[in-house]
N, C-alpha and C positions, 0 to 999 in steps of 0.2 A: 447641248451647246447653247451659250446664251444667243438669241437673237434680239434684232435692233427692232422693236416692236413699231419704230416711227415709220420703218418699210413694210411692215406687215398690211395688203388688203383691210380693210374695216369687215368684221361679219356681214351676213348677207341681211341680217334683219337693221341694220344699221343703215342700209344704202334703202331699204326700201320705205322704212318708218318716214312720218315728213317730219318737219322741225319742228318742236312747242312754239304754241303760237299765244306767249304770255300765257294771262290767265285769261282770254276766252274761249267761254263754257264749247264742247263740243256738241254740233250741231244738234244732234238729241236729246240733249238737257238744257235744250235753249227755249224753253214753254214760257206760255204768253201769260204774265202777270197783270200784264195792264185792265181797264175797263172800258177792255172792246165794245162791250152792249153800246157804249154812247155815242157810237158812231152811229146807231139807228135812230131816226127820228123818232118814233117809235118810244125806244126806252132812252132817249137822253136825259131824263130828271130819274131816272130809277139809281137807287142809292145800292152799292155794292150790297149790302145787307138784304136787301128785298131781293138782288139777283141772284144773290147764294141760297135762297128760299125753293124748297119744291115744291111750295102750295101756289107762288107766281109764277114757276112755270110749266102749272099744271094748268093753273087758270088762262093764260096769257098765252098756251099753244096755240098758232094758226092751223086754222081748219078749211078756209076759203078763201077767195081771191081776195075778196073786198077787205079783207081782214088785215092780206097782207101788202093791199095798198096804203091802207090806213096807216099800216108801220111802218113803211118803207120811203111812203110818200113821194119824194121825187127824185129817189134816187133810183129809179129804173123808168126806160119809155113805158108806154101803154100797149107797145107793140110785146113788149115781155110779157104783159099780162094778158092779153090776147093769145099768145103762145103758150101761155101754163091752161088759159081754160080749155083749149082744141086739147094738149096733151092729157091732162084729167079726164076727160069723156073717152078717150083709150085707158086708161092707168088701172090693172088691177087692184088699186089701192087705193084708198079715199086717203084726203091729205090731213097731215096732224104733225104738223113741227116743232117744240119748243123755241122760245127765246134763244135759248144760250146757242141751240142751232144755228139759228137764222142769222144770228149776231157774229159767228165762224165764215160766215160765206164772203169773201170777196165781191161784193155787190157793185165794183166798177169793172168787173169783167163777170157776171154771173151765169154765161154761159159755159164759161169753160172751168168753172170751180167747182172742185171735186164733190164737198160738200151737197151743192146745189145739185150736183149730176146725180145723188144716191137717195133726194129725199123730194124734190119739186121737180115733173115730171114738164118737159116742153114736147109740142108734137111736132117741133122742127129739127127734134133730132131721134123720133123714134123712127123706126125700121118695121117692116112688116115680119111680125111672126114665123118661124122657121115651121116647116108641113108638118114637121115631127113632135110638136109641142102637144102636151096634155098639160090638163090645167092642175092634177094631182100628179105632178110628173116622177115624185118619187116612189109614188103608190101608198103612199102610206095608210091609207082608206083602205085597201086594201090587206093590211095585214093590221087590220086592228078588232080583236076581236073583244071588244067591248068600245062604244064613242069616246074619243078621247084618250086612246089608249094604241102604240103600234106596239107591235111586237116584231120585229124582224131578227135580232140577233138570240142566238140562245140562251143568251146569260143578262143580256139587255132589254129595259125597255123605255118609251118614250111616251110620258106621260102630258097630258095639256091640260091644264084646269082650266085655265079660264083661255079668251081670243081674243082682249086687247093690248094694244102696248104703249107705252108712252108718247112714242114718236112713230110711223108708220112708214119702212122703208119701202121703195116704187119699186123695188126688186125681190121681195118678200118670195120664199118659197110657197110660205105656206099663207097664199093669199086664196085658196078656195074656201079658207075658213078664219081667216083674224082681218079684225076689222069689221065696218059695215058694208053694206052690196055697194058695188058699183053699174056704170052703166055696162064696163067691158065685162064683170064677173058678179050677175046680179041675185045667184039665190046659192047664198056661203054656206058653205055645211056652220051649222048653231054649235057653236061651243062654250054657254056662257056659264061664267063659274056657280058649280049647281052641287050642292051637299049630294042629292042624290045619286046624281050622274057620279060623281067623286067615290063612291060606294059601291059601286059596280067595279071600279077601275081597281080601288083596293081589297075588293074580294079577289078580283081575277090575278094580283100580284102575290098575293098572299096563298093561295092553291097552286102558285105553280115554282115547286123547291129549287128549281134550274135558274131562277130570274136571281141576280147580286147585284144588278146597277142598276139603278134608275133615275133618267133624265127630267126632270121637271121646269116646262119649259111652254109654251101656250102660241102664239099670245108672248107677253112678258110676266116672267115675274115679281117685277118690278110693280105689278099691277094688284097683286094679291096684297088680298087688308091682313095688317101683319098677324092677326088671328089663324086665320085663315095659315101664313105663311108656317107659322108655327106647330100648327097640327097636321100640316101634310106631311113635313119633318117627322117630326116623332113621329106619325102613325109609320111609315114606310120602316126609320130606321129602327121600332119595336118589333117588324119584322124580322124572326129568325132568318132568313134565305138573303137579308136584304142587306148588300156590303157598303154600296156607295150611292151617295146621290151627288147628281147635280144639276145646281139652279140656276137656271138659262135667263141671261137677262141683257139688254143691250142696254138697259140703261144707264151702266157706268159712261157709254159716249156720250147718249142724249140728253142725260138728266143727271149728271154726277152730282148735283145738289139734293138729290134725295139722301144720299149718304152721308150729307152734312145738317140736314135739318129733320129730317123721318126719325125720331131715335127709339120709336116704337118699333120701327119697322128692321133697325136695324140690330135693334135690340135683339126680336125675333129670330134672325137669322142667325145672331150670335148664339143662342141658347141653341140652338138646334144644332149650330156645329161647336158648341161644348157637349151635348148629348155624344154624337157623334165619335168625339174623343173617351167619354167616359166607358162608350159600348163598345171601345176599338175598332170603329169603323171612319170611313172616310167622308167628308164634306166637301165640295168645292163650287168654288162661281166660274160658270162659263158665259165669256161677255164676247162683245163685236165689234171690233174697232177695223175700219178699213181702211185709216189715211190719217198720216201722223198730225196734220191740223188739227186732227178730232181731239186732240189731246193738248189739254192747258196743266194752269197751275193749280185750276178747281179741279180737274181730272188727279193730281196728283194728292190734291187736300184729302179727296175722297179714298183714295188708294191706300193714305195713311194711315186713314181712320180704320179700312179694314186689315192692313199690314200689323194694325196693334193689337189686334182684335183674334192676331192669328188664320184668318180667313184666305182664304191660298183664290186666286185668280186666270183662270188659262184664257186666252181669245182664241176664237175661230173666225178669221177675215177672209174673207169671199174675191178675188182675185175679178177685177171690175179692169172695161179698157176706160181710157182714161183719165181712170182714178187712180190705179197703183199698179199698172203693169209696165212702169219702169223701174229698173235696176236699181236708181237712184231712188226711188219713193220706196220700193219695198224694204230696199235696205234701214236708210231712216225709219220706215215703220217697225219695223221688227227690235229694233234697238232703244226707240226710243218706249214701246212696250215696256221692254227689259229693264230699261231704268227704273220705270214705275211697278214693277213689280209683278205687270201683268205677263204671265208665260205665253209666248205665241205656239198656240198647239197644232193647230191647220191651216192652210191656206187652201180653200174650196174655191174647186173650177165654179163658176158661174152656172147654179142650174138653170133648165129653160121654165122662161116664168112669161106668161104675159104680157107684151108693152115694152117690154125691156131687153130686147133682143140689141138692142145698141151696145147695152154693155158685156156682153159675152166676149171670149178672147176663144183665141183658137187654143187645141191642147198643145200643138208647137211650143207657140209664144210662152206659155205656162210652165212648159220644160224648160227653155232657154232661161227664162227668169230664174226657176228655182236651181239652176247651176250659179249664177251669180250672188243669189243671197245666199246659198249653202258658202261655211269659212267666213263670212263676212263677220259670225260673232259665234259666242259657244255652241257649239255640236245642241246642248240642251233646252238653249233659246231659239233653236234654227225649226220652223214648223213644217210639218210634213205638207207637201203639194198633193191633194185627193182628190176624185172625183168620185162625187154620190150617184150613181148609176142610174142611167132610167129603168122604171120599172121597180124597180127595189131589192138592184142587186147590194147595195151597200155601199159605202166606202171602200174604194180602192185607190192605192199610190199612181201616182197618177204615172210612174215609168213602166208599171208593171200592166200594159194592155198585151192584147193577142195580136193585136194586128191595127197599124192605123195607115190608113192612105188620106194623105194629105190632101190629094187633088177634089176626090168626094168628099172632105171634112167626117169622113166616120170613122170612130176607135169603138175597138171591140174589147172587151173588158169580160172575164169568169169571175166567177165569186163561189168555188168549189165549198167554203165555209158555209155560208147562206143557203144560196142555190146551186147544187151541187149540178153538172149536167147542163145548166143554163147559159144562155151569153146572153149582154148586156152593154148595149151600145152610147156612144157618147157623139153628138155631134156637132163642128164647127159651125161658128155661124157663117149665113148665106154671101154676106157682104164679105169674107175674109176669101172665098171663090173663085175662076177662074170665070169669062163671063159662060164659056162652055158648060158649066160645070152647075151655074146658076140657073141656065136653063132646065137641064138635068130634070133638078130640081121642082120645078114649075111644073113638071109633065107626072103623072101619076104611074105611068107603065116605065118610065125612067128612075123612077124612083124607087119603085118595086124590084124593079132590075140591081140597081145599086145595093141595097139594103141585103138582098138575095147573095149578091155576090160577096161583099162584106161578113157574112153568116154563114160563106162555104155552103149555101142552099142549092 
């Protein structure tokens, strides 16, 4: 029977979509073209061609206070800077920022910019260390049987050539070895990029037929001479046993100008994943993006150059309070990712790291987030919520624990793959607490008691 379709309800996605709003771009492909550096005193006369350079801003990273007065000059009190030297004398990590960073920060509110929160350490907003913190908290020292070298999954391993990086994040896992000593973490396991050392790590990959993936990762590798970058390639993927690699690098956020001016280096990487295709094996770049700011129109230059190049990009973003533990910020992050082509693969709870106990979240809060970004975009762009286990259980989803009580902040986590038999705890930070609970805490036989009971001991 015909019906009068002007009486018919509207479908349901018609009531829910909002209205085109002309042609402005939606908020994820709304990246900043302009030449923000010039708002730093600093680099006000630096010509966009010098700031698209990665030898200026390899030269021109701040490394010390003085340095970054120099640049900043009088756009912050003295009282900030007096706040960043207390915070660095706690900071597992010695400071090293690029320009292009430094120039992303919101510098008339730099306290509360996300940026500034993940790379310049103040001691007016650190928190004292949770009792359960180790400084190798995922053990990885521990399941490396050769330097430089973990082995925890059966078929994986995680390789480190070299232990610097471009830029130096204050939340750094693996701050018991990249970088130089600090006063908080002052004798770093040495991992400096060493043919010989490298030689040990490729024998022991090479004798064991079970290993197909291998992570190469440091440090940055961003950091390796493209020589260098190119015979760690080939030698791995001339390995018969050896299916995939990938090369860990965070410097697509920090220094996305290396992929527009390095063409040795990018060069390098390109041959390696043409190798890669010609052996039928897999190549890929895994990068770190935590916060859609971190992403311009130099981020996108660079993404192009390797989108043509064929070079596939996943991120692994570390879930910071803050920084991106709103609904609103993950979602923009995750999408606008997506636009540039970088795949969002994880989002990793906060391990515990020295100094930086302010930005942990609870695993609550991490849950509740990852229901609002899950549907917000494709199923395939939507990154799995993990947690890295203390001790060295592994990654696991972070829905799938044994048991979590809120009130003590402990989740319990198996890893029957791994560690078959074992459990594997995860815990909230102190400040997210009740103040009963904080005390708890404070007391050694209280804590013992908890842990014990949490462990079904």
């Amino acid at each position: 029977m015909f019906t009068d379709t002007a009486h018919v309800d509207p479908p349901a996605a018609a009531r829910i979509l909002p209205e085109p709003q002309g042609r402005q771009l939606p908020s994820h492909r709304d990246l900043r073209h302009d030449e923000f550096w010039r708002e730093i005193p600093g680099y006000a006369g630096v010509s966009a061609a010098e700031f698209r350079s990665h030898l200026f801003q390899q030269k021109q990273a701040v490394t010390n206070v003085r340095q970054l007065r120099d640049t900043l000059q009088g756009l912050v009190a003295d009282s900030f800077y007096e706040d960043l030297a207390a915070g660095m004398s706690h900071a597992p990590m010695a400071l090293r920022i690029s320009p292009y960073l430094l120039s992303l920060i919101n510098w008339r509110d730099p306290v509360g910019d996300p940026i500034r929160t993940q790379f310049i350490p103040l001691r007016s907003q650190q928190t004292p260390d949770h009792p359960m913190l180790r400084l190798d908290s995922l053990n990885e020292q521990g399941d490396s049987p050769v330097p430089g070298l973990t082995h925890r999954y059966r078929d994986k391993a995680l390789f480190l050539p070299i232990d610097s990086c471009p830029v130096y994040c204050r939340f750094c896992t693996r701050s018991y070895a990249v970088g130089s000593d600090t006063d908080a973490v002052s004798e770093k396991l040495k991992l400096h990029a060493n043919l010989a050392r490298w030689e040990q790590a490729f024998a022991y990959m090479e004798s064991r037929p079970e290993l197909e993936d291998i992570v190469v990762s440091g440090g940055d590798t961003f950091n390796l001479r493209a020589e260098h970058l190119r015979m760690i390639g080939e030698r791995l993927l001339r390995m018969p046993n050896i299916r995939r690699l990938r090369f860990a690098t965070k410097g697509l956020c920090v220094m996305p100008q290396k992929i527009l001016s390095d063409e040795a280096w990018l060069d390098a990487l390109t041959r390696v994943v043409e190798l890669s295709r010609a052996l039928h094996k897999d190549v890929v770049v895994h990068t770190h993006f935590n916060h859609p700011n971190e992403m311009t129109g130099i981020t996108q230059a660079a993404m192009n150059r390797l989108t043509e190049r064929g070079i596939h990009v996943r991120c692994q973003t570390v879930l910071q309070r803050t920084v991106n533990d709103s609904a609103a910020v993950m979602q923009l992050h995750v999408r606008r990712l997506s636009y540039l082509n970088v795949h969002p693969y994880y989002v990793f709870f906060h391990d515990m790291v020295p100094g930086v106990e302010d930005l942990r979240t609870t695993l609550a809060a991490g849950l509740e987030l990852e229901k609002r970004v899950r549907g917000h975009t494709a199923g395939f762009n939507t990154p799995a919520f993990v947690v890295d286990t203390l001790g060295g259980g592994g990654k696991r989803d972070a829905h799938s624990y044994e048991s979590y009580n809120q009130a003590t902040g402990i989740a319990v986590f198996t890893s029957p793959a791994v560690r078959p038999g074992k459990k594997f705890l995860y815990f909230d930070p102190l400040a997210a607490l009740d103040e009963e609970h904080q005390w708890r805490w404070s007391q050694p036989s209280e804590r013992r008691a908890m842990v014990e009971e949490a462990l079904g001991e």
